[in-house]
C-alpha positions in Angstrom: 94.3 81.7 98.0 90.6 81.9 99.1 89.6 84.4 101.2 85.6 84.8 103.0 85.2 88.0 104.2 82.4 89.3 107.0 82.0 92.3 104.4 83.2 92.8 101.1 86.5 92.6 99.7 88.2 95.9 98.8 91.2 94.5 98.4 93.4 91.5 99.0 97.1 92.5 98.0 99.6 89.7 97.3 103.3 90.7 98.8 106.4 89.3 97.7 109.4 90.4 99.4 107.9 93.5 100.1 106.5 94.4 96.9 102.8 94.2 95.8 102.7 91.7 93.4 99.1 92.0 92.3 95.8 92.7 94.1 92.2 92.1 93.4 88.6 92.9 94.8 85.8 91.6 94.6 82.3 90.2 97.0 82.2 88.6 100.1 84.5 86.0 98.7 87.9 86.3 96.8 89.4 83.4 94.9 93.2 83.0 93.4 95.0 80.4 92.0 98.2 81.1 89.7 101.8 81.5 89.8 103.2 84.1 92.2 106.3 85.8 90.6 109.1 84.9 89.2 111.9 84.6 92.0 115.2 83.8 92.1 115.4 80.4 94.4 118.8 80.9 95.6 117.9 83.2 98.3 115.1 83.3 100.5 112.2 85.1 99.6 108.9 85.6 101.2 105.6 86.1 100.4 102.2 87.4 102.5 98.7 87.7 101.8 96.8 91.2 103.2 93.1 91.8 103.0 91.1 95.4 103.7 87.2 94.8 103.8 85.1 97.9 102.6 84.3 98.4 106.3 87.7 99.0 107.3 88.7 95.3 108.8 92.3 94.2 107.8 93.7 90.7 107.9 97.6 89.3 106.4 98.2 85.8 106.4 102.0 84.8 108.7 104.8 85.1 105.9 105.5 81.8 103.3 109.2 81.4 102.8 111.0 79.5 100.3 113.9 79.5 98.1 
């Protein structure tokens, strides 16, 4: 995930079937690359990513399924 904000970063929360895996913060630009979660493959599962700017401004991503 690589996110490049018009403000800082307060926060960019992963979401995996509704639960807030992990978050971080950080400048203008916010970088993440590992493994999710573990989840059980035999049913579908989901997985978002949402972004709050210190000024306020929100953005998700559209949902990732698999499983």
């Amino acid at each position: 995930v690589a996110v490049h904000g018009t403000a800082p970063i307060a926060r960019l929360s992963i979401i995996v079937n509704g639960d807030e895996i992990a978050h971080l913060s950080g400048g203008p630009e916010v970088n993440y690359r590992g493994k999710l979660h573990p989840v059980a493959l035999d049913a579908p599962s989901w997985c978002y990513i949402r972004v709050v700017q210190t000024d306020g401004h929100m953005a998700w991503s559209s949902p990732i399924w698999f499983g």
